[in-house]
FITIDREN-664542 format. One record per residue (C-alpha): residue number from 1; residue in three letters; x, y, z. Coordinates in steps of 0.25 Angstrom, whole numbers, plus 5000, padded with zeros to 4 digits. Layout:
R  resi  resn     X     Y     Z
R   NUM   ala     X     Y     Z
...
This chain:
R  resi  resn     X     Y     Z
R     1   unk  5202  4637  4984
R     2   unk  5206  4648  4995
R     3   unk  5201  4648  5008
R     4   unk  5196  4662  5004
R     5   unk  5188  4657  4992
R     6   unk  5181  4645  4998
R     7   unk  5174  4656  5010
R     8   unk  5170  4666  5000
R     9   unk  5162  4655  4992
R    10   unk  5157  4650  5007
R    11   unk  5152  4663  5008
R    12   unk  5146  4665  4995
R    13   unk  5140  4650  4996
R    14   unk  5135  4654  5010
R    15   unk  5129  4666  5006
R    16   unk  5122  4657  4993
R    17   unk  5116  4646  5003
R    18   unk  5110  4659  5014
R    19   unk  5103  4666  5002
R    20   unk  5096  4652  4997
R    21   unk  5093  4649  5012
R    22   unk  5087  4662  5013
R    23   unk  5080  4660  5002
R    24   unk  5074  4647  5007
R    25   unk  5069  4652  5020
R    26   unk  5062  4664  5014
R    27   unk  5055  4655  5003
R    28   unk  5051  4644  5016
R    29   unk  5046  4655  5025
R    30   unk  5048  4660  5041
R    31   unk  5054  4649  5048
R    32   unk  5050  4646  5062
R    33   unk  5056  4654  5072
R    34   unk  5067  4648  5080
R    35   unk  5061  4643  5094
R    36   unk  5073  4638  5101
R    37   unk  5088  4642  5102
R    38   unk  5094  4632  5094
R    39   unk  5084  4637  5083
R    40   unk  5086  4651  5085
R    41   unk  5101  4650  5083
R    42   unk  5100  4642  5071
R    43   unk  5090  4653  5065
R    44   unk  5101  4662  5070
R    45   unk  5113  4654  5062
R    46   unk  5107  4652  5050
R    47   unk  5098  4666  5047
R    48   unk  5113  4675  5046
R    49   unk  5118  4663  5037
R    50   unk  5103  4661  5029
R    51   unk  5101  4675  5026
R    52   unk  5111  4678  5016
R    53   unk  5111  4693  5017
R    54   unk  5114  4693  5033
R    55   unk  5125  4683  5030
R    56   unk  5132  4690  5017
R    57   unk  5133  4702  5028
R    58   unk  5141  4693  5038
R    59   unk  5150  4688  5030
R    60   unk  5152  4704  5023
R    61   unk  5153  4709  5037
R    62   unk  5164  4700  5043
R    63   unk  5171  4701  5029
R    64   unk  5172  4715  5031
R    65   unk  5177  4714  5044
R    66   unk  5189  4703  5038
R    67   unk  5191  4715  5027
R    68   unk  5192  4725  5038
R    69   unk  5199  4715  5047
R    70   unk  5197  4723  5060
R    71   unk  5189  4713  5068
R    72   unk  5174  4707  5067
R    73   unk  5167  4719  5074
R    74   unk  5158  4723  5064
R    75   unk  5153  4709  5063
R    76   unk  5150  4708  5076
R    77   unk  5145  4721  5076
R    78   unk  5135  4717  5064
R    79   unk  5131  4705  5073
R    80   unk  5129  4712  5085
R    81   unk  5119  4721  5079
R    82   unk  5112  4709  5072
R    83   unk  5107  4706  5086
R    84   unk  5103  4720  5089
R    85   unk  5096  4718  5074
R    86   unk  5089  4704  5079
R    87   unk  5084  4713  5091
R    88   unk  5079  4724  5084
R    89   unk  5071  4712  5076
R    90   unk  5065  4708  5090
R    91   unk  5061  4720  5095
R    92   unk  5049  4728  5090
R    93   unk  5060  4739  5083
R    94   unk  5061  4735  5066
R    95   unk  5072  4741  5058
R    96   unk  5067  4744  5043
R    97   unk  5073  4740  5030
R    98   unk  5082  4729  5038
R    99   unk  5082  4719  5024
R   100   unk  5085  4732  5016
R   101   unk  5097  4735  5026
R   102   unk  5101  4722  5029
R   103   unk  5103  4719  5011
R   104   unk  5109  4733  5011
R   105   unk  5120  4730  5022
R   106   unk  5124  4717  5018
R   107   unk  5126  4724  5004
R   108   unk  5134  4736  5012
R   109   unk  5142  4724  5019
R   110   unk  5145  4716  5005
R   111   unk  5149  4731  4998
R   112   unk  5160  4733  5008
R   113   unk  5165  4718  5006
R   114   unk  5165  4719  4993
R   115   unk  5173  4733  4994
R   116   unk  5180  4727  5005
R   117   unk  5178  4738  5014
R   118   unk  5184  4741  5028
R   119   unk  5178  4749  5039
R   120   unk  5181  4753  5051
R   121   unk  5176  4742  5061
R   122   unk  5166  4752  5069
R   123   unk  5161  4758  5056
R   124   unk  5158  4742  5052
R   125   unk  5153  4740  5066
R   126   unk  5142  4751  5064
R   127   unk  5139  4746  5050
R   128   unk  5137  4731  5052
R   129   unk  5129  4734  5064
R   130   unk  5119  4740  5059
R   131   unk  5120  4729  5046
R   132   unk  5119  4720  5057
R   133   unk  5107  4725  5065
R   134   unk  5098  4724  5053
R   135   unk  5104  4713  5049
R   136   unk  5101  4705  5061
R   137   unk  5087  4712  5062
R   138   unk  5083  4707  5047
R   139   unk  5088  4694  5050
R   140   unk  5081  4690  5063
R   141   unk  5067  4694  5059
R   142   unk  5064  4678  5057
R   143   unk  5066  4677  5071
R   144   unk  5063  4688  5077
R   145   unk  5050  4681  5084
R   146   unk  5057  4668  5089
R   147   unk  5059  4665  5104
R   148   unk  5072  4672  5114
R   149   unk  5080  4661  5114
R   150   unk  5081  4657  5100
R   151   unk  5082  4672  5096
R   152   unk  5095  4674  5105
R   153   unk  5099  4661  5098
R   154   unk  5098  4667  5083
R   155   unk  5104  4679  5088
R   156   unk  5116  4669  5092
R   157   unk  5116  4664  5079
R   158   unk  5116  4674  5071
R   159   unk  5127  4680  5078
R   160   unk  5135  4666  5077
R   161   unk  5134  4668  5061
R   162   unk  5136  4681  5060
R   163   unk  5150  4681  5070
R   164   unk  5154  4669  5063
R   165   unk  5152  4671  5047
R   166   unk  5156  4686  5050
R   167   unk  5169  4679  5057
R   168   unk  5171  4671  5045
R   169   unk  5169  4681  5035
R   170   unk  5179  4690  5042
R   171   unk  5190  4679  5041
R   172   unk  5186  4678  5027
R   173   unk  5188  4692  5024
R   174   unk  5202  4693  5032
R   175   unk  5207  4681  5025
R   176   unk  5203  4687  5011
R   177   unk  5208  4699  5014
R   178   unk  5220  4696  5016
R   179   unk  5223  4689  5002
R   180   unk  5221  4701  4992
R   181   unk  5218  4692  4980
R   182   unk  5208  4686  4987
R   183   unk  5200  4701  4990
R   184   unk  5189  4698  4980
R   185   unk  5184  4688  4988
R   186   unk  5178  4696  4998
R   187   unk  5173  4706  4986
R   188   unk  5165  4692  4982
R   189   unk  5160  4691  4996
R   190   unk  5156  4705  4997
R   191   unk  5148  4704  4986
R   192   unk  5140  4693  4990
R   193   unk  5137  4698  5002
R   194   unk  5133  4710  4995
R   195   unk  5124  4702  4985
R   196   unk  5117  4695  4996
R   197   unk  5113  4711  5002
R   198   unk  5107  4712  4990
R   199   unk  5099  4700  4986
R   200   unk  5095  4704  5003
R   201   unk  5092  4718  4996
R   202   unk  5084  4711  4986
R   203   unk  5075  4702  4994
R   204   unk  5074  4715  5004
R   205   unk  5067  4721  4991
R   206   unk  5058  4709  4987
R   207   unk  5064  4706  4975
R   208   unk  5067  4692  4977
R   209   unk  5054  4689  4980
């Protein structure tokens, strides 16, 4: 078994294990807010890699960048503007429909792996910034009340994830993409990060109780 073959099913085991712990923590209830550091950047490594839906676009964002192979720009332009999300989510200002946007990116984002789409990298940038600013407003709302210090520590953490599977998922792309029989393989990861936008979509609707 390929290198190749063993990260694509990482990811699509990742993915399973991130919507069965999201799962979990919805049916347990709110957690307690983080009150120190250390717990604050725990909350802020695990919620990008729990909530499958903000996970599936990372990985979809970073292996657009490897497909377009012109540098990580847009990731960190997604992750910048996921801090501007969790400050919005702070401050008195809301941004409406932020589930519905969030599902409907992360299904934009797995549409143009799957159709293996390349853009130029300030046309991404624009994009994933704004998939990144309600992104990172939808997925800080659990914290949103907890103390300075361990909110600055989630903000670390969430940008820590996000750099780093983005990173990962760009090599994986660049690797993949450059052994044409091995192609489909980023179609299979495009499409799960599509289907996790959509059960996002679902549960943003209700319909999953």
């Amino acid at each position: 078994m390929s290198a190749s073959v063993r990260w694509v099913g990482v990811l699509s085991a990742v993915f399973m294990v991130a919507f069965q712990g999201n799962a979990l923590g919805q049916s347990a209830g709110d957690e307690e807010l983080p009150r120190t550091f250390v717990e604050g950047l725990a909350s802020g490594v695990g919620d990008p890699i729990f909530e499958y839906y903000h996970l599936a676009a990372i990985v979809g964002i970073g292996v657009l960048a490897g497909i377009a192979a012109r540098g990580l720009i847009p990731l960190l332009a997604f992750s910048a503007a996921s801090i501007i999300g969790v400050a919005i989510q702070i401050s008195p200002v809301t941004l409406p429909f932020d589930e519905a946007i969030v599902a409907l990116t992360t299904i934009g984002i797995g549409a143009l792996v799957v159709r293996r789409q390349t853009m130029h990298p300030q046309i991404a940038s624009i994009l994933f910034a704004i998939a990144g600013l309600f992104h990172g407003y939808s997925l800080s709302e659990s914290i949103s009340q907890a103390p300075t210090a361990p909110l600055l520590a989630y903000i670390g953490g969430m940008l820590l994830v996000q750099i780093g599977v983005g990173t990962i998922a760009c090599a994986l792309a660049i690797k993949i993409s450059g052994q044409p029989t091995q192609l489909k393989k980023l179609t299979v990861i495009g499409a799960v990060v599509t289907v996790a936008g959509a059960v996002a979509a679902a549960n943003s609707l209700g319909l999953f109780g």
